[in-house]
N, CA, C and O atoms as a MOPAC input file, in Angstrom:
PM7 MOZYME 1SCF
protein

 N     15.50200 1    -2.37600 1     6.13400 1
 C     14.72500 1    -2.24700 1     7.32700 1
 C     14.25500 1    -3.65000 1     7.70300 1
 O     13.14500 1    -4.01600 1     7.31600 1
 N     14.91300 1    -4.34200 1     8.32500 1
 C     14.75500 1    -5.67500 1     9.15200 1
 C     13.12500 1    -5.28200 1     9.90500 1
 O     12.67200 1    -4.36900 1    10.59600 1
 N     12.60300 1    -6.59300 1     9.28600 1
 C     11.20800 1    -7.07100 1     9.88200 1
 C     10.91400 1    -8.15700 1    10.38300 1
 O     11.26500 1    -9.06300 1     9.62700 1
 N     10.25400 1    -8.66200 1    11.64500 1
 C      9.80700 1    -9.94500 1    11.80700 1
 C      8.52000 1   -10.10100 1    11.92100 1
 O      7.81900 1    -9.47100 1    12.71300 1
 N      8.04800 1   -11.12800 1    10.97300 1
 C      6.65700 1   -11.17700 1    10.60900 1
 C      6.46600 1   -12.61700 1    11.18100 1
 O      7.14400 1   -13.40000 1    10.51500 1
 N      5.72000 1   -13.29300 1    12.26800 1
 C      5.97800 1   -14.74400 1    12.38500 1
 C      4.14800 1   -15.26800 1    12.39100 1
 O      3.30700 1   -14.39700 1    12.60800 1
 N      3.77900 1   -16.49200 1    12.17800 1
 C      2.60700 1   -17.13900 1    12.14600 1
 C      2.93100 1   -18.54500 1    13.28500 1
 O      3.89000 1   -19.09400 1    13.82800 1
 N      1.69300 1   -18.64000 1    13.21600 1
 C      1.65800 1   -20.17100 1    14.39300 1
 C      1.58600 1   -21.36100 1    13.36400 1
 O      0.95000 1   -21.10500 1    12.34200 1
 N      2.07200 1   -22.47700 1    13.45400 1
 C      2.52100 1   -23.76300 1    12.21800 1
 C      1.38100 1   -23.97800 1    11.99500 1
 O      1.27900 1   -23.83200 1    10.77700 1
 N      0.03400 1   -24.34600 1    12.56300 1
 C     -1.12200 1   -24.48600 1    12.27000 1
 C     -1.97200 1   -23.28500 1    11.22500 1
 O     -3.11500 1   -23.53600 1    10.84300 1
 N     -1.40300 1   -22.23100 1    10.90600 1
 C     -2.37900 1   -21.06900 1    10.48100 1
 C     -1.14900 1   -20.56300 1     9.53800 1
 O     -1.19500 1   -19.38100 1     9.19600 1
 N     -0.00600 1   -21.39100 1     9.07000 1
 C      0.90100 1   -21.37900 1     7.55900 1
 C      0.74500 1   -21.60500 1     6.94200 1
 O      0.91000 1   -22.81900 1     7.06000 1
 N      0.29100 1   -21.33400 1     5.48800 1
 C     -0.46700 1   -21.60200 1     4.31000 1
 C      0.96600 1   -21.21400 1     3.30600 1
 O      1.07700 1   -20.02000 1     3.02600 1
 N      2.29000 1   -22.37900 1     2.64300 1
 C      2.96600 1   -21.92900 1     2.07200 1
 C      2.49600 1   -21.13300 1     0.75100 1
 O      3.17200 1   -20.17800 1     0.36600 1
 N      1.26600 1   -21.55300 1     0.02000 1
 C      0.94900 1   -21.03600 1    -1.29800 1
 C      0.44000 1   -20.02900 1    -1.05800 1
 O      0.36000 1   -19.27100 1    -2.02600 1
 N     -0.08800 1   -19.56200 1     0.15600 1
 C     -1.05600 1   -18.45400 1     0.35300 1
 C     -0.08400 1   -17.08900 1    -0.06500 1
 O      1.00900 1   -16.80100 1     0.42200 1
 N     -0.94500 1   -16.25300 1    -1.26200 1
 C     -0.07800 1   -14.55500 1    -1.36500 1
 C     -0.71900 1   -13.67400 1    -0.46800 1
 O     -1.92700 1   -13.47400 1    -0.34400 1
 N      0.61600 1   -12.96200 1     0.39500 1
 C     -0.02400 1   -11.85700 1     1.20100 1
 C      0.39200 1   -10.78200 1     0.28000 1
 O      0.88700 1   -10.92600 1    -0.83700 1
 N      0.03700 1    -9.33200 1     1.10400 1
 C      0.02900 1    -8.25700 1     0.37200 1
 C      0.78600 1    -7.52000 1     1.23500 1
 O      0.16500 1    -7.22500 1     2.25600 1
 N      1.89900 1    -7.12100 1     1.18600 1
 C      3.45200 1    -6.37100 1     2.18600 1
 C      3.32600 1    -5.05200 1     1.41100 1
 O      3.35900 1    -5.06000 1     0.18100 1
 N      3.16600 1    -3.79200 1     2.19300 1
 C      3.57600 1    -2.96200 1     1.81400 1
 C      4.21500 1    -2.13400 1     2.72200 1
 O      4.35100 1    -2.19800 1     3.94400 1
 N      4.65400 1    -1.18700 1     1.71300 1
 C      6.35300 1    -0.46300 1     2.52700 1
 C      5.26000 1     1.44400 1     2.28600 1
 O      4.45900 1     2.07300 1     1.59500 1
 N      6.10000 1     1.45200 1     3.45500 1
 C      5.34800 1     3.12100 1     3.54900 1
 C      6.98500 1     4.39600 1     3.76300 1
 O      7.83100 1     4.25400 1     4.64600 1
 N      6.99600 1     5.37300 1     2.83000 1
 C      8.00300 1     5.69700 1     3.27700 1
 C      7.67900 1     7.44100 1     1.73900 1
 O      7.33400 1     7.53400 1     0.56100 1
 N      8.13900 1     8.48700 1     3.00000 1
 C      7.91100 1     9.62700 1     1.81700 1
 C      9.24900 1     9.93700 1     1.11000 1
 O     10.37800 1    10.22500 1     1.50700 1
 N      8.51200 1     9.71600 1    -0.43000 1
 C      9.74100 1    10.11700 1    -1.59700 1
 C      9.34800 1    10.77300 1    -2.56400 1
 O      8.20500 1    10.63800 1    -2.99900 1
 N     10.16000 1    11.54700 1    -3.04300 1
 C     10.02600 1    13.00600 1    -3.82700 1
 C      9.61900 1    12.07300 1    -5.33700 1
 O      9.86000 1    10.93000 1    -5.72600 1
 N      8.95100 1    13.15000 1    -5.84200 1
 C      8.59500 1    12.70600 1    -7.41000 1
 C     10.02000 1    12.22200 1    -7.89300 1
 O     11.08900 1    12.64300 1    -7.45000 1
 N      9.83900 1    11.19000 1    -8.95500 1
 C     10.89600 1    10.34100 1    -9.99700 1
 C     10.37100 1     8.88000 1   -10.48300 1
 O      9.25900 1     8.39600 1   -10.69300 1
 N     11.59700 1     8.45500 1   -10.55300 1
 C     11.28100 1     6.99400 1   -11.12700 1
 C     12.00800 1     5.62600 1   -10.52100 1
 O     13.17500 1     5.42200 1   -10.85800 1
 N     11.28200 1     4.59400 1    -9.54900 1
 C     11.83800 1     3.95400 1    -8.79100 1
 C     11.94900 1     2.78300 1    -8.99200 1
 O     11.33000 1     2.40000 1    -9.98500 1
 N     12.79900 1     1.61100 1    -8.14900 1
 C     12.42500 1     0.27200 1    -8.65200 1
 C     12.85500 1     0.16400 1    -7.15700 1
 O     13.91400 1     0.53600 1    -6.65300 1
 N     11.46800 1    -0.60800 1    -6.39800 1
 C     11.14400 1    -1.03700 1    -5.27700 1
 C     11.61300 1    -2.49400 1    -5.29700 1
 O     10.94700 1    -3.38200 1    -5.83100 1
 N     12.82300 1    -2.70700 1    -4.67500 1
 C     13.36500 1    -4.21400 1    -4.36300 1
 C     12.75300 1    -5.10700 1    -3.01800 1
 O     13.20200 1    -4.52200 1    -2.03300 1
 N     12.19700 1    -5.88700 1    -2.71500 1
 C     12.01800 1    -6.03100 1    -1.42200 1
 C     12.21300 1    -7.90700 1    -1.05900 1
 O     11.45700 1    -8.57100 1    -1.76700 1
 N     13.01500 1    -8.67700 1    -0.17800 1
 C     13.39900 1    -9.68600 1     0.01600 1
 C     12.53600 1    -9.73000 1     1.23100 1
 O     12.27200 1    -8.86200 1     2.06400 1
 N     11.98900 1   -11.57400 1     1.04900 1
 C     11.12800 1   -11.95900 1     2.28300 1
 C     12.28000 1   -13.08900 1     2.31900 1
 O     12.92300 1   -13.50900 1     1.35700 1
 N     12.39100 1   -13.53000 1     3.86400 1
 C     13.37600 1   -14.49700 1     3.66000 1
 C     12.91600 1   -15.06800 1     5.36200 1
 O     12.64200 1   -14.29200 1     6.27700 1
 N     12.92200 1   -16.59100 1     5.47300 1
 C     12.84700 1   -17.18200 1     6.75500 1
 C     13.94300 1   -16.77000 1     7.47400 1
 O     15.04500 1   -16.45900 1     7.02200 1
 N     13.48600 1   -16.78600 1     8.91600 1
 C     14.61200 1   -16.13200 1    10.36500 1
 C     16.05300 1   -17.02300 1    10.15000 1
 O     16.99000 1   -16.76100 1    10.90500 1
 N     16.19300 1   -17.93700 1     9.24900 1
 C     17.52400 1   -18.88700 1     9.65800 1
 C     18.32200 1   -18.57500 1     8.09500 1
 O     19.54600 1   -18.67100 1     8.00900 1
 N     17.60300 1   -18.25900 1     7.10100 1
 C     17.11100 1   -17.28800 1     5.70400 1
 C     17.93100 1   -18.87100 1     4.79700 1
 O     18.92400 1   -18.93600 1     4.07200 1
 N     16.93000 1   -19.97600 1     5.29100 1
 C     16.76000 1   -21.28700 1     4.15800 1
 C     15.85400 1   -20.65900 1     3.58300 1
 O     15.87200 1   -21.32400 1     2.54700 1
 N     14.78600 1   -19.64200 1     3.34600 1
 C     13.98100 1   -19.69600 1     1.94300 1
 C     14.26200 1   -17.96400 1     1.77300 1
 O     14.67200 1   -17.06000 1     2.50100 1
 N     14.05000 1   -18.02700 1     1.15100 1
 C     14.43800 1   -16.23800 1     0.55000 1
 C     13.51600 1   -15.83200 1    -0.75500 1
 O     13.82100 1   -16.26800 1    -1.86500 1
 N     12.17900 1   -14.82800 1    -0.53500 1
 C     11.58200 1   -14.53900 1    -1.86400 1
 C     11.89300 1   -13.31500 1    -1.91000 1
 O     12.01400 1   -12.39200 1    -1.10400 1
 N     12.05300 1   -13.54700 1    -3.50900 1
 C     12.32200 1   -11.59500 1    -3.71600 1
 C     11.51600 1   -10.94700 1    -4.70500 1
 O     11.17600 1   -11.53300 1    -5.73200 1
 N     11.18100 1    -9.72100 1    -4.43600 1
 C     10.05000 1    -9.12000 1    -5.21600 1
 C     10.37300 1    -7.44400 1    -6.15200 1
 O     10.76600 1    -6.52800 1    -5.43000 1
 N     10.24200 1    -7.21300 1    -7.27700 1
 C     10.86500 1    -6.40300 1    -7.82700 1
 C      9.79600 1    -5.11400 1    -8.39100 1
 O      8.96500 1    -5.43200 1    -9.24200 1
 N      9.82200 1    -4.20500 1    -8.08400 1
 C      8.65900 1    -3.13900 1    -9.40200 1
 C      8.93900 1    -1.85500 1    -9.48100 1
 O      9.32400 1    -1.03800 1    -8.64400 1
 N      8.61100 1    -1.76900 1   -10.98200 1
 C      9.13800 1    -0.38000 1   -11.22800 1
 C      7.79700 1     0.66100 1   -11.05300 1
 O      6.76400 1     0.52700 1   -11.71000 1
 N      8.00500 1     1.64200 1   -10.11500 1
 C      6.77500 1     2.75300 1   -10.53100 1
 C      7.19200 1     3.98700 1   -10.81700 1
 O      8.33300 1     4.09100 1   -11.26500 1
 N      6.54400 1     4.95300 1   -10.66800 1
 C      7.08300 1     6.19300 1   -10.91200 1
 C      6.02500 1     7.37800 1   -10.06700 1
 O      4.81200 1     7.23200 1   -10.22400 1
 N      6.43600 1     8.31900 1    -9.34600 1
 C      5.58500 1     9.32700 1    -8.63700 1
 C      5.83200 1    10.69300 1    -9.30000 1
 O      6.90500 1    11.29600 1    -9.31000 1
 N      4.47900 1    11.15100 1    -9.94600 1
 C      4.66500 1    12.45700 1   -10.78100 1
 C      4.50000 1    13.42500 1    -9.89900 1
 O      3.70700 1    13.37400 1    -8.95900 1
 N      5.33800 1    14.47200 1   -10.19500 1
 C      5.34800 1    15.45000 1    -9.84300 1
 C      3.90400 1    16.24600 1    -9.57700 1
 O      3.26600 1    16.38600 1   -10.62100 1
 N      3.25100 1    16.80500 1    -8.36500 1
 C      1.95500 1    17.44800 1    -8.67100 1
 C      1.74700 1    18.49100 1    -8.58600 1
 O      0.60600 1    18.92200 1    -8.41500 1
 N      3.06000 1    19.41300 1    -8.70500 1
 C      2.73100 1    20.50100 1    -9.27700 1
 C      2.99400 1    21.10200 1   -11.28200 1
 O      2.90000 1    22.11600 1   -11.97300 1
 N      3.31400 1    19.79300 1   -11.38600 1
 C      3.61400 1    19.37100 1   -12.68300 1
 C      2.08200 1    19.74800 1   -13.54800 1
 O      1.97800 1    20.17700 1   -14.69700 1
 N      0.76000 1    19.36000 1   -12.36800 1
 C     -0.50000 1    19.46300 1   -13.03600 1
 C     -1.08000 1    20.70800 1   -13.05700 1
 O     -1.69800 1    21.22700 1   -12.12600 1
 N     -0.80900 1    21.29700 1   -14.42900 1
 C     -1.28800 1    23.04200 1   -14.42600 1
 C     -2.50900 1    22.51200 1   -15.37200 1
 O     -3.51900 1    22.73900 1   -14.70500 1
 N     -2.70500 1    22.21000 1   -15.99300 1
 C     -3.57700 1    22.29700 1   -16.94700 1
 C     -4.72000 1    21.24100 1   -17.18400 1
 O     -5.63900 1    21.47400 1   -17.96800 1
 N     -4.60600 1    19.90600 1   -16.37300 1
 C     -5.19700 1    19.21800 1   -16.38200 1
 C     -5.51600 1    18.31300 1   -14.97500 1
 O     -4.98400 1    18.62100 1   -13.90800 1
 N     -6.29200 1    17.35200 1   -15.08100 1
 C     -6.51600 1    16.31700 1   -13.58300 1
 C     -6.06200 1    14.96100 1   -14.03400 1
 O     -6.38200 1    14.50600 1   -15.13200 1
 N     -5.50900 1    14.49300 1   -13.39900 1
 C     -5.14600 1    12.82900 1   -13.36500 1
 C     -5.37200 1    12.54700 1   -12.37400 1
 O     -5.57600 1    13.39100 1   -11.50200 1
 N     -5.42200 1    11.02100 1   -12.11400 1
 C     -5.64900 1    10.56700 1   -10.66400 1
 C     -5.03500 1     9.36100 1   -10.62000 1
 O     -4.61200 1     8.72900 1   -11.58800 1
 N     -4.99000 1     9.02300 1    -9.35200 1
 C     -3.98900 1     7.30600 1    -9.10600 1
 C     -4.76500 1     6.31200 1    -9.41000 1
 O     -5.99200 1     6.41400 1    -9.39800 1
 N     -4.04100 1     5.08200 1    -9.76200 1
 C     -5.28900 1     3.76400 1    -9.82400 1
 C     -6.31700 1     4.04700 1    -9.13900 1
 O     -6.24300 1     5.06500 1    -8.45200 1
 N     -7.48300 1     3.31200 1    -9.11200 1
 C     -8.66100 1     3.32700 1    -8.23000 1
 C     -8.49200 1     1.74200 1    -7.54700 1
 O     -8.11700 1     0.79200 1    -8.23400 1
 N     -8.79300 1     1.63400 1    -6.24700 1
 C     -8.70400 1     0.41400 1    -5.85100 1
 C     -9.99000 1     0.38800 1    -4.33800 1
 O    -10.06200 1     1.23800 1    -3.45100 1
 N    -10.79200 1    -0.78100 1    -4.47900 1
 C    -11.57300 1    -0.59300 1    -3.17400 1
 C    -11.17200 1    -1.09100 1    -2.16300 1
 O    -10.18400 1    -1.82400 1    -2.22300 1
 N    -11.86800 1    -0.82200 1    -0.83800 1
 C    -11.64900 1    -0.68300 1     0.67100 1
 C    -12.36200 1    -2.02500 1     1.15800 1
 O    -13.41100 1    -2.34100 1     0.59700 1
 N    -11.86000 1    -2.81300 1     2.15100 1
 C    -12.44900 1    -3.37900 1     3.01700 1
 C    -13.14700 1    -2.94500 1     4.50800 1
 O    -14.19500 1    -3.07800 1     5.13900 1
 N    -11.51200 1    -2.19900 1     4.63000 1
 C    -11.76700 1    -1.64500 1     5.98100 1
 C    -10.61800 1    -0.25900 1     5.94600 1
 O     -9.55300 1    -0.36000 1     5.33800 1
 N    -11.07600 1     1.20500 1     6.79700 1
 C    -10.32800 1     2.18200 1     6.70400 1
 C    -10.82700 1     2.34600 1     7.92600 1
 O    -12.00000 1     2.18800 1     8.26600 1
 N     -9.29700 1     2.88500 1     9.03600 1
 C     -9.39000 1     3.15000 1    10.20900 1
 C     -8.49400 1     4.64800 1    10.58900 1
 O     -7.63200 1     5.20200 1     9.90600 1
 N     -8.90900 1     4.94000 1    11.58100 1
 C     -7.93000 1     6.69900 1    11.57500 1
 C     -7.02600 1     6.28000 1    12.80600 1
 O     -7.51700 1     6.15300 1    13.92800 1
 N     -5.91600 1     6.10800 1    12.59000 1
 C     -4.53300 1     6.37000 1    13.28800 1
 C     -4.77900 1     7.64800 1    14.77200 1
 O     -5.34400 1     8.74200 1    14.76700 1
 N     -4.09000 1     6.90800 1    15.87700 1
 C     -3.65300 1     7.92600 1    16.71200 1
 C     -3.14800 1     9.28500 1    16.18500 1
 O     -3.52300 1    10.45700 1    16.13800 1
 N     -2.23900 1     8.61900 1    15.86000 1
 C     -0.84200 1     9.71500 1    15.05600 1
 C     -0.46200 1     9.04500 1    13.52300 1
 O     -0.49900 1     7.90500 1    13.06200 1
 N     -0.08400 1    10.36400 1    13.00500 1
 C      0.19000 1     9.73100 1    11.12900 1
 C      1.48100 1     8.21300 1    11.74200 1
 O      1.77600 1     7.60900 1    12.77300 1
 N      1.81900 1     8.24900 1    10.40500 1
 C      2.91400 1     7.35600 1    10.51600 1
 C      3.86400 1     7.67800 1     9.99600 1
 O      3.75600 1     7.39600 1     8.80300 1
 N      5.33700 1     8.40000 1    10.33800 1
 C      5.90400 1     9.58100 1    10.03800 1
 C      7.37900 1     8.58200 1     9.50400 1
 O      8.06400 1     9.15300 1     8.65500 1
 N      7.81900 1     7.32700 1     9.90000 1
 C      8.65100 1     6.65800 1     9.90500 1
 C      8.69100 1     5.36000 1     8.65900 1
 O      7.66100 1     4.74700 1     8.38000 1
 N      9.76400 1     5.12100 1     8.11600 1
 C      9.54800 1     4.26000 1     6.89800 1
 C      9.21600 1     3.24400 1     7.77900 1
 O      9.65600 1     3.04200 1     8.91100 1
 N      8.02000 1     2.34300 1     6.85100 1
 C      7.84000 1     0.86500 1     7.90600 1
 C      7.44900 1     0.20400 1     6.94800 1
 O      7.40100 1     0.73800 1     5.84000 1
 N      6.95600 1    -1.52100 1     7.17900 1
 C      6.68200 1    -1.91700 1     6.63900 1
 C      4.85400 1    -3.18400 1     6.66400 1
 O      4.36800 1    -3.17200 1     7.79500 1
 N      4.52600 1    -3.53800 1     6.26000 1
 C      2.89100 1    -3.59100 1     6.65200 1
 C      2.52100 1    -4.82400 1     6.14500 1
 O      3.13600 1    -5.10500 1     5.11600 1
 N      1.72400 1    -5.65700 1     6.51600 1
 C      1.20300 1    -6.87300 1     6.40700 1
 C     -0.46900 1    -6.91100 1     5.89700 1
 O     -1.22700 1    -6.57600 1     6.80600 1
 N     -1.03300 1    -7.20200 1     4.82100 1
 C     -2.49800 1    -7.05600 1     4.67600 1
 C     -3.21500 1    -5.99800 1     4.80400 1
 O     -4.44100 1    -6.09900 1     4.75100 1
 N     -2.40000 1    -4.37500 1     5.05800 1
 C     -2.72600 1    -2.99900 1     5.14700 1
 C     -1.66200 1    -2.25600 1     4.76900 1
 O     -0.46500 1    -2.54100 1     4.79600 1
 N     -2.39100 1    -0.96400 1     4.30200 1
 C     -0.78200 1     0.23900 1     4.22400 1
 C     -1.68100 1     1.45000 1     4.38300 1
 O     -2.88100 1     1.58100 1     4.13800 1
 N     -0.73800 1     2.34300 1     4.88100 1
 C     -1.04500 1     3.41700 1     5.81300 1
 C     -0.88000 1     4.57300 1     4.34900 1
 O     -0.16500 1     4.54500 1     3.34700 1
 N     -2.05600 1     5.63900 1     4.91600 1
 C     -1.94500 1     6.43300 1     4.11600 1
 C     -2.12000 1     7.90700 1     4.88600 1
 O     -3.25900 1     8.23200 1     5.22400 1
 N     -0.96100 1     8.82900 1     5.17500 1
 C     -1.35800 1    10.01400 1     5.89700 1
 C     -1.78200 1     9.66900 1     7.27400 1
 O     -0.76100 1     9.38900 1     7.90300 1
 N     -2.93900 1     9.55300 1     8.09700 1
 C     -3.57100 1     8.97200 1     9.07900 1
 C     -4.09600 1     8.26000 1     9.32400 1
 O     -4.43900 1     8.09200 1    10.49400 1
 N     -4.55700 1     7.18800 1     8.01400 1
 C     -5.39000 1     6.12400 1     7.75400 1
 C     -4.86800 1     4.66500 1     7.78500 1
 O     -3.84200 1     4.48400 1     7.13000 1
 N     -5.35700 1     3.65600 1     8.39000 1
 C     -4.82700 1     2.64600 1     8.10300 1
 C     -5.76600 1     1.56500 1     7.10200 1
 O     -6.91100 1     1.47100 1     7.54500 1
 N     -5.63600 1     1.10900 1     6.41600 1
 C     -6.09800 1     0.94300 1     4.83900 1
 C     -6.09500 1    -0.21100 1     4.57600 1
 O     -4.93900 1    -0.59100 1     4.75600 1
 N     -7.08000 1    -1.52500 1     4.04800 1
 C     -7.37300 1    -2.52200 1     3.84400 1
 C     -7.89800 1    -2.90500 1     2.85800 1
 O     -9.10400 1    -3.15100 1     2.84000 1
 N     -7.06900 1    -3.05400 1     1.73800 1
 C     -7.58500 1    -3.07300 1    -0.02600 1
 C     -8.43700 1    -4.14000 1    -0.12700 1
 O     -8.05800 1    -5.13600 1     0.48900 1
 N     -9.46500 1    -4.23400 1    -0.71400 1
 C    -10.22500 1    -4.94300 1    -0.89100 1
 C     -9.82700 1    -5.78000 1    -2.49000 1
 O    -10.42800 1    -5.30700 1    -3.45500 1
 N     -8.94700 1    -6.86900 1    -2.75800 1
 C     -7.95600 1    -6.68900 1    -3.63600 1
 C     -8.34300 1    -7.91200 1    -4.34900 1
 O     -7.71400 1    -8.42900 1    -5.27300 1
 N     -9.78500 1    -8.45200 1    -3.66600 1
 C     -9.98300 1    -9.51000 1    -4.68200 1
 C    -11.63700 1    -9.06500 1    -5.24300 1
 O    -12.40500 1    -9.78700 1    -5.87700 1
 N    -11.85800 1    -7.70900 1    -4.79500 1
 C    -13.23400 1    -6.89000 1    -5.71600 1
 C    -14.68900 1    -8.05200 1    -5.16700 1
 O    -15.77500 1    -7.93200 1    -5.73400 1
 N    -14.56400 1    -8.72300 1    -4.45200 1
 C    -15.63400 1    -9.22400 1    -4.15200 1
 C    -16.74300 1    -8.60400 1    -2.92000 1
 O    -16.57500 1    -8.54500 1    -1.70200 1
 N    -17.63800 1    -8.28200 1    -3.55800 1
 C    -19.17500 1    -8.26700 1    -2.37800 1
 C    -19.89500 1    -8.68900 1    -2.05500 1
 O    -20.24200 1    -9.71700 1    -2.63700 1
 N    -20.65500 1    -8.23000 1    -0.90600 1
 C    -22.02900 1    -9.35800 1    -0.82500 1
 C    -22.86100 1    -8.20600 1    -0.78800 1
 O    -22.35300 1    -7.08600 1    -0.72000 1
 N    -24.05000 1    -8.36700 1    -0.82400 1
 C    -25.66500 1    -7.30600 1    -0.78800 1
 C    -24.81600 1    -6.79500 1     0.58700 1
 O    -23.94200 1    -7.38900 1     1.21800 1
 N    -25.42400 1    -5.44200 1     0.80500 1
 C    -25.26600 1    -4.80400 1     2.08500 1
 C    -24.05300 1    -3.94600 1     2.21300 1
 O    -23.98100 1    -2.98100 1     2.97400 1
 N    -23.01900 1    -4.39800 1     1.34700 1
 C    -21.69400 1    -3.69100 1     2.04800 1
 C    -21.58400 1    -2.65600 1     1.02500 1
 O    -21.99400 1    -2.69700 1    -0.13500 1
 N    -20.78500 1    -1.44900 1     1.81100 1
 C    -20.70600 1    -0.43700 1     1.24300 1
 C    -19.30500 1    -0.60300 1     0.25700 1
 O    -18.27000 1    -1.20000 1     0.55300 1
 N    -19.62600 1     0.12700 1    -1.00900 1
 C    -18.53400 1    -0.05600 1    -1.76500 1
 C    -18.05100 1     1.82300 1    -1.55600 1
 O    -18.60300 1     2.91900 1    -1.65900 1
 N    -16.60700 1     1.23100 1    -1.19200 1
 C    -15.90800 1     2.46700 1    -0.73400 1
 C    -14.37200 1     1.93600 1    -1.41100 1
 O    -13.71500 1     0.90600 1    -1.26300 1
 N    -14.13300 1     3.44600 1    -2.38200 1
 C    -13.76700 1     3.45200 1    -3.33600 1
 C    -12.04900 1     4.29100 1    -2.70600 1
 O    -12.09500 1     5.06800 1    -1.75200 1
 N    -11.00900 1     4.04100 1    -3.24500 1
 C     -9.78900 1     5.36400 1    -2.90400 1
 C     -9.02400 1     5.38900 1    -4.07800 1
 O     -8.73700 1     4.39200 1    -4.74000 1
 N     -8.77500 1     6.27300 1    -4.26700 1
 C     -7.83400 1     7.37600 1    -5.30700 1
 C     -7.44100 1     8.50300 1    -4.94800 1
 O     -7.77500 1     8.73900 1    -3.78700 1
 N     -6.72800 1     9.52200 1    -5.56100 1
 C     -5.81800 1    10.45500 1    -5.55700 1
 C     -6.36100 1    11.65000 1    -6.89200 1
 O     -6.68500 1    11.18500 1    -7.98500 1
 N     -6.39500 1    12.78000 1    -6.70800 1
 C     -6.84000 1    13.29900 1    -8.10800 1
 C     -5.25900 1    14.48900 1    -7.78200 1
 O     -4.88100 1    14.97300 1    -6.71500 1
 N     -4.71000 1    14.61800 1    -9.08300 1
 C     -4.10100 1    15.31000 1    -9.21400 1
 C     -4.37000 1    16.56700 1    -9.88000 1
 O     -5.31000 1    16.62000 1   -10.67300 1
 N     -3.70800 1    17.50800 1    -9.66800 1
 C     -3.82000 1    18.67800 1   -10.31800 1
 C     -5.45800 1    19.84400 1   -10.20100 1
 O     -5.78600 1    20.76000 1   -10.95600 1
 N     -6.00000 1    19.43100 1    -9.25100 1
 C     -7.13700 1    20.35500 1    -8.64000 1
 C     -6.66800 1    21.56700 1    -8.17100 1
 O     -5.45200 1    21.71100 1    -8.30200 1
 N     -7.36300 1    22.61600 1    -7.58500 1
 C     -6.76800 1    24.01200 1    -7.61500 1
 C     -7.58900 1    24.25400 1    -6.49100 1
 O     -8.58400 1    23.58700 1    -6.20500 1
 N     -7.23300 1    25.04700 1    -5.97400 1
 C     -8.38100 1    25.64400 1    -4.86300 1
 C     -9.07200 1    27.06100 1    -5.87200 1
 O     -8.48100 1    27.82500 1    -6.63400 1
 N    -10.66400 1    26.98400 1    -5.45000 1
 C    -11.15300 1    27.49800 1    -5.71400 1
 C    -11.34400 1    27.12000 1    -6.98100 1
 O    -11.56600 1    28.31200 1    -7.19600 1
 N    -11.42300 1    26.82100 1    -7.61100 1
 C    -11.73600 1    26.09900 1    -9.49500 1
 C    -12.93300 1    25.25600 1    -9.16000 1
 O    -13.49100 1    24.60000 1   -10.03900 1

């Protein structure tokens, strides 16, 4: 899925790490997410590799698990979900939400610490 991500020469920071994420629905298993950043003329080319795995949740009869915990900067509600594989710059979309990890855990007095995870294996009515 071809992306163009471009900056102005003044506001290019080569050392600077962003945070790219890919949004796209896939059935429980075990994956290895390949993803190539590469300049428009593709003289520089980075490539990024990870293995995860998505458990099954109806797999959870007997117990609760939940996903990493990671905090929020900023969470916003979407027109419409985002129904199409895409790919995301400094946010990733979740269901209707558009999502801004707060990924270096820092606060100041005042701000609300707002927390996201996933709990698996809850029941209705339990």
């Amino acid at each position: 899925m071809p992306i163009t991500f471009q900056v102005t020469s003044d506001s290019y920071e080569p050392d600077k790490e962003e945070l790219y994420s890919t949004r796209n629905l896939l059935p429980p298993g075990d994956y290895l997410l390949s993803m190539a950043i590469a300049s428009q003329k593709l003289e520089k080319i980075g490539t990024q590799y990870f293995e995860f795995s998505l458990p099954n949740e109806v797999s959870f009869t007997d117990s609760l698990d939940t996903t990493p915990l990671f905090f929020l900067k900023r969470m916003r509600q979407l027109d419409t979900p985002e129904l199409k594989a895409s790919l995301h710059r400094g946010v990733f979309t979740y269901i209707i939400f558009q999502i801004e990890p707060n990924v270096e855990k820092i606060f100041s007095s005042g701000d609300s610490l707002d927390v996201f995870y996933f709990v698996f294996g809850s029941q209705p009515d339990e």
